[in-house]
C-alpha positions as CSV (number, residue, x, y, z in Angstrom):
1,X,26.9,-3.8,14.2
2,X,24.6,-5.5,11.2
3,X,24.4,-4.1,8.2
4,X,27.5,-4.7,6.1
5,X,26.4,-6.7,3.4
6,X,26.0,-5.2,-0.1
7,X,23.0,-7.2,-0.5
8,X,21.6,-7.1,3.0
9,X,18.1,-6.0,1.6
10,X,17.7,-9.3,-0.2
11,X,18.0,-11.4,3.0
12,X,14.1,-10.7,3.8
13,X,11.3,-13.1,2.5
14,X,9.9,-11.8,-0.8
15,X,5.5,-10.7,-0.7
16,X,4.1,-10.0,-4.2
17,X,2.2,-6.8,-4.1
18,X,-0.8,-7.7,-6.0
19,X,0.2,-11.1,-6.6
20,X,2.8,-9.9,-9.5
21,X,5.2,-7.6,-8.1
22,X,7.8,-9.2,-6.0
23,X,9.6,-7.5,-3.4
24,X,12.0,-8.1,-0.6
25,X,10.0,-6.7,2.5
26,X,12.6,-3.9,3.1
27,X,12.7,-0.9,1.4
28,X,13.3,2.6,1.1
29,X,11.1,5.4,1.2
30,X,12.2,8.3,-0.7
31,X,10.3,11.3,1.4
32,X,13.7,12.4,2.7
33,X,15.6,13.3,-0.4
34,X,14.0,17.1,-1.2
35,X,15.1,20.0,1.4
36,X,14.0,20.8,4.8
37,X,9.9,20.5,5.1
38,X,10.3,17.6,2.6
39,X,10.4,20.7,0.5
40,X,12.5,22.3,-2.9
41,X,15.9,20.9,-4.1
42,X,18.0,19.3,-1.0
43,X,21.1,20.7,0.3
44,X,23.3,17.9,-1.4
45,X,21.4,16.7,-4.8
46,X,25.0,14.6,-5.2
47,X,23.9,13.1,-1.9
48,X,20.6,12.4,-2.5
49,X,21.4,10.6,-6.2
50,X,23.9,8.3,-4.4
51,X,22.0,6.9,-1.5
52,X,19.5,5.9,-3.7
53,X,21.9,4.3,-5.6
54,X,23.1,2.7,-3.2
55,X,20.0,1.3,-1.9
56,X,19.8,-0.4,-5.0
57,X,23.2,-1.6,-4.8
58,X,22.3,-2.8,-1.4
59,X,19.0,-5.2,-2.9
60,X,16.2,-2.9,-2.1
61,X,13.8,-3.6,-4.8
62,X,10.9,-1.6,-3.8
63,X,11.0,2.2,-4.0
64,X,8.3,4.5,-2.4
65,X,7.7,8.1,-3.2
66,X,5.4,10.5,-3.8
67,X,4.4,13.5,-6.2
68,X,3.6,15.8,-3.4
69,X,7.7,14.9,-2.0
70,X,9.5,18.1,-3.5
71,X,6.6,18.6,-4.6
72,X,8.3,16.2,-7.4
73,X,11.7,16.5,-6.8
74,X,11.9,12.9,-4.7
75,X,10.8,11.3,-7.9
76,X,12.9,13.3,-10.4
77,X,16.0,12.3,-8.3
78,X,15.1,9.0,-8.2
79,X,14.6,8.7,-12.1
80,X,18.2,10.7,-12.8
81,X,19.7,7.7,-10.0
82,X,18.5,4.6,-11.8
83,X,17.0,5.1,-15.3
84,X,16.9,3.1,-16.8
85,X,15.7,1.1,-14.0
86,X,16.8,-2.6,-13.5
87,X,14.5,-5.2,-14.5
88,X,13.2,-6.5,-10.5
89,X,12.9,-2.5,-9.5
90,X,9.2,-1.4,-8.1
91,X,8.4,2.2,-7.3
92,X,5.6,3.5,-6.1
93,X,4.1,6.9,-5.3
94,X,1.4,8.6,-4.5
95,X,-1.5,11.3,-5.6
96,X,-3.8,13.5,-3.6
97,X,-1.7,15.7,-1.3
98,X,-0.8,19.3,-2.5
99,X,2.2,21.7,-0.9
100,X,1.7,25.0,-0.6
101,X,5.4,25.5,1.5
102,X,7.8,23.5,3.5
103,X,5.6,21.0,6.0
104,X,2.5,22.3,4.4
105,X,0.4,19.1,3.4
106,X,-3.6,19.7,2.0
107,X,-5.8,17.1,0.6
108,X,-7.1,17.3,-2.9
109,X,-8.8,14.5,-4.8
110,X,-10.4,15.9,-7.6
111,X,-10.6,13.4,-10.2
112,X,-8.9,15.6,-13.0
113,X,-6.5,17.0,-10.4
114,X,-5.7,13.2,-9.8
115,X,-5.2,12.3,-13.1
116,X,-3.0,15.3,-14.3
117,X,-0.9,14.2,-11.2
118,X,-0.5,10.6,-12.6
119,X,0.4,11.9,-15.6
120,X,2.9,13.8,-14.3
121,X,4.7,11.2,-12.4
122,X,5.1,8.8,-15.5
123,X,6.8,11.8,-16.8
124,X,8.9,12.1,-13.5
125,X,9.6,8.6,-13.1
126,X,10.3,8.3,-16.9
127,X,7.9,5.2,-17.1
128,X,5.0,3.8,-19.3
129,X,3.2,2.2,-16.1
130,X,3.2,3.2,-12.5
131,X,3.7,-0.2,-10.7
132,X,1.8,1.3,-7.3
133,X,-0.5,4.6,-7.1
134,X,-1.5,5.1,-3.8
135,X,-4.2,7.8,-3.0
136,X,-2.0,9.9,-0.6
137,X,-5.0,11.0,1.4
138,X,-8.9,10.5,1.0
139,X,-10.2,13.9,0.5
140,X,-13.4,14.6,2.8
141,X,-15.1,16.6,0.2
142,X,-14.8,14.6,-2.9
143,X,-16.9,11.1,-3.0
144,X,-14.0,8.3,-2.7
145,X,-15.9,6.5,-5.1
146,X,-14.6,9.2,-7.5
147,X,-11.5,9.7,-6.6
148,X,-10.3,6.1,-6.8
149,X,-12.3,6.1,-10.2
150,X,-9.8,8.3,-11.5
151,X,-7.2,5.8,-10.8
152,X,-9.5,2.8,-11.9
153,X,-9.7,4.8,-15.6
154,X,-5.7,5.0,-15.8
155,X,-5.4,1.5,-15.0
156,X,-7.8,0.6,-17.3
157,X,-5.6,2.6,-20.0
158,X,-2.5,0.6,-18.7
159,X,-0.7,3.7,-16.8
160,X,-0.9,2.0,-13.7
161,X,-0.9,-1.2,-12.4
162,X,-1.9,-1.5,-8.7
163,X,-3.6,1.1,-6.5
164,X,-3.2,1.7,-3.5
165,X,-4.5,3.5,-0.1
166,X,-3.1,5.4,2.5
167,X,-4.2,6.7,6.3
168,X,-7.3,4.9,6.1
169,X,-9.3,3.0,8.8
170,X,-10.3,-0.1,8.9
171,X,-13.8,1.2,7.6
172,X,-12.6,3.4,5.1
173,X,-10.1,0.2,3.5
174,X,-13.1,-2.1,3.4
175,X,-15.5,1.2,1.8
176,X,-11.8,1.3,-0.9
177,X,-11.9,-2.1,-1.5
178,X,-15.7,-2.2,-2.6
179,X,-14.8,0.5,-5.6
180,X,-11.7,-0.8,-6.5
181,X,-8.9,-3.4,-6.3
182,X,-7.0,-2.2,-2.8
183,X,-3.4,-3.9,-3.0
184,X,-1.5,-2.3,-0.2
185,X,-2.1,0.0,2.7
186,X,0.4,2.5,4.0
187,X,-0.2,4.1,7.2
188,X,1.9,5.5,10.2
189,X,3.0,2.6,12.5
190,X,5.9,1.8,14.5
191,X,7.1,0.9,17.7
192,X,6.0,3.5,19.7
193,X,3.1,4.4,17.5
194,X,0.0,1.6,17.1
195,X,-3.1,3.4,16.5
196,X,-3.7,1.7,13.2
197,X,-3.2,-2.2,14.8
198,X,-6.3,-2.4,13.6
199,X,-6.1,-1.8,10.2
200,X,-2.7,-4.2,9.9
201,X,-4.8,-7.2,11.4
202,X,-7.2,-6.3,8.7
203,X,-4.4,-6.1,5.9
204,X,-3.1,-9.3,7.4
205,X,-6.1,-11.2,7.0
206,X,-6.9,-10.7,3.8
207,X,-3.4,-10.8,2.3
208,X,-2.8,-7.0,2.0
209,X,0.3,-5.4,2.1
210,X,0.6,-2.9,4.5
211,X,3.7,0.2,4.4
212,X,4.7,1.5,7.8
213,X,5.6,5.2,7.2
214,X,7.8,6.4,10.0
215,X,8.8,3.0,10.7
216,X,11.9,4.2,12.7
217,X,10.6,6.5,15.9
218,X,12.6,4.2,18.8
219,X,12.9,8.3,20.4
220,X,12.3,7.9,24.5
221,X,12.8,4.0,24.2
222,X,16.5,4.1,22.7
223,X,17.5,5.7,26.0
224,X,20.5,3.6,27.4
225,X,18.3,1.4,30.1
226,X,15.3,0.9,27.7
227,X,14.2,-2.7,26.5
228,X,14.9,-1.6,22.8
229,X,18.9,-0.9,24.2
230,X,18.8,-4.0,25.7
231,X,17.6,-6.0,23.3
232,X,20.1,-4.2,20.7
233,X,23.2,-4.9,23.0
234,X,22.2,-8.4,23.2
235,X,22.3,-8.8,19.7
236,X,24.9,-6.7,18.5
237,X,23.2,-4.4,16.6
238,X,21.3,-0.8,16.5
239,X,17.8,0.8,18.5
240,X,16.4,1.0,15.0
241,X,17.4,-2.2,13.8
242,X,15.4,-3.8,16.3
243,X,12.6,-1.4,15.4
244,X,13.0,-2.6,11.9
245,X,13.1,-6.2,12.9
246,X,10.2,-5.6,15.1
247,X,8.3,-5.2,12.0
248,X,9.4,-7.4,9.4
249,X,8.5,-10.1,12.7
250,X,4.9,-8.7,13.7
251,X,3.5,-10.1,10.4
252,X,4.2,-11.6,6.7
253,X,2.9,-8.7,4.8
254,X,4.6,-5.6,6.4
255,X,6.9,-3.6,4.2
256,X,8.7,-0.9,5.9
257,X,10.3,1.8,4.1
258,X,12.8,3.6,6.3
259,X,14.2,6.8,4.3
260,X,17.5,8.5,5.2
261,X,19.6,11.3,3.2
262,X,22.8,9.1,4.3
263,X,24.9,6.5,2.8
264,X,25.9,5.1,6.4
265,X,22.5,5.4,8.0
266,X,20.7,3.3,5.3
267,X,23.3,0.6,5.6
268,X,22.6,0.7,9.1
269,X,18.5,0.3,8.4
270,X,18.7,-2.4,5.8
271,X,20.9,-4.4,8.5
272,X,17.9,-5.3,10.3
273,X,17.0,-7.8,7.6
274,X,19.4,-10.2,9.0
275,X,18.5,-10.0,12.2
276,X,16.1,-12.6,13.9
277,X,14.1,-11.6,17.2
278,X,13.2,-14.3,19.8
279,X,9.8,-14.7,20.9
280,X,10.9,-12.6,24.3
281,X,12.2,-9.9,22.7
282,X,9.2,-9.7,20.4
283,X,7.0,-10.1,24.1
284,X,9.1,-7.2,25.1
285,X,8.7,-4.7,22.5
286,X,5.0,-5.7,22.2
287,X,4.8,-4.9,25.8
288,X,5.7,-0.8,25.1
289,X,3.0,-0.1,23.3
């Protein structure tokens, strides 16, 4: 099986997220590490610390999290695992979904609710700047004009430094983009889930980076006779190492962020940056969608 490099991360190509953050293309995304319902203090906080450590360890240089993980706990863990951080690190997180109880997600995007939330994550993360703010979700009932604007007036006070968007349309990127600078896009895509081609043709275009959430969800097309079984037996390696590979290969500015609460597992995920997919194998996953 891939995967047993200490710096396997580091064997991806390298996209600059607003032309001044460089990352390798393979990350990890930190939504695992609270308790059950992405919710209160995991089950093993000793756990938690060292698989982000050892993401690290293993060349991921781009962190993503979020203030509504926990709610805060994801970033608290990752500050008391790496600060202070090393020089290369990036983390990003995210603003505008509140929890009110294990798998309970609701909008908000008031402008002063944004702001305090911001605030709060420098003091999380234990930084001066927040390399990537992503709004976590556009509220309906708040003009988007004013909710990026509250981001706009932090990074015009140097407290962030790139913002960011996430499950948006096409429509509503381009609508972003007119108020503020849009670096990077993060919305659910994987192999078995497409519905926002779309909008990662449009990032692709115009040179935006685009986050698969979920990127791992091989499910029904793991199963022993399936093309993503095959393709993994041919190679030597795992069902979601292909999916991983998968997207790193459908285009330049993809960044996926598998998360996992184990050691093992994310050695297992960051394996799939050494793995190269053929044009037919990339015909035959295209083909499942």
């Amino acid at each position: 099986m891939l995967g047993r490099d200490m710096t396997t991360a580091q064997s991806t190509e390298i996209f600059s997220i607003g032309g001044d953050l460089p990352v390798h293309r393979l990350g990890y995304g930190a939504m695992q590490l609270p308790g059950q319902g992405v919710w209160g203090e995991p089950a093993d906080r000793d756990g938690a610390l060292r698989v982000v450590r050892a993401a690290v360890e293993q060349g991921v240089d781009f962190i993503d999290t979020a203030d509504s993980y926990g709610p805060f706990v994801s970033e608290q863990i990752i500050a008391e695992a790496l600060h202070p951080y090393p020089e290369n690190l990036v983390i990003a997180t995210k603003a505008g979904l509140t929890r009110q109880g294990p798998g309970i997600w609701t909008p908000v995007g008031r402008p002063a609710y944004l702001k305090q939330q911001a605030e709060l994550s420098l003091r999380h993360l234990k930084v001066d700047r927040i390399d990537l703010m992503q709004l976590h979700r556009i509220d309906a009932d708040v003009p988007l004009a004013d909710q990026l604007g509250a981001f706009k007036e932090l990074q015009d006070e140097g407290k962030i430094r790139h913002i960011g968007v996430s499950e948006v349309s096409v429509a509503e990127l381009a609508a972003a983009r007119e108020i503020v600078e849009i670096v990077s896009v993060q919305n659910l895509y994987n192999l078995t889930t497409r519905q926002s081609q779309d909008v990662l043709d449009y990032a692709t275009a115009e040179g935006i980076a685009f986050i698969p959430w979920f990127p791992i969800a091989t499910g029904e097309l793991a199963a022993p006779d399936s093309p993503v079984a095959d393709i993994a037996r041919e190679l030597g390696a795992t069902p979601s190492q292909v999916a991983l590979a998968w997207l790193l290969q459908k285009s330049p500015v993809v960044l996926p962020i598998p998360g996992t609460k184990s050691v093992d597992h994310l050695t297992e995920n960051l394996g799939a940056a050494r793995l190269t997919l053929s044009d037919e194998d990339m015909a035959r996953l295209d083909a499942l969608a």
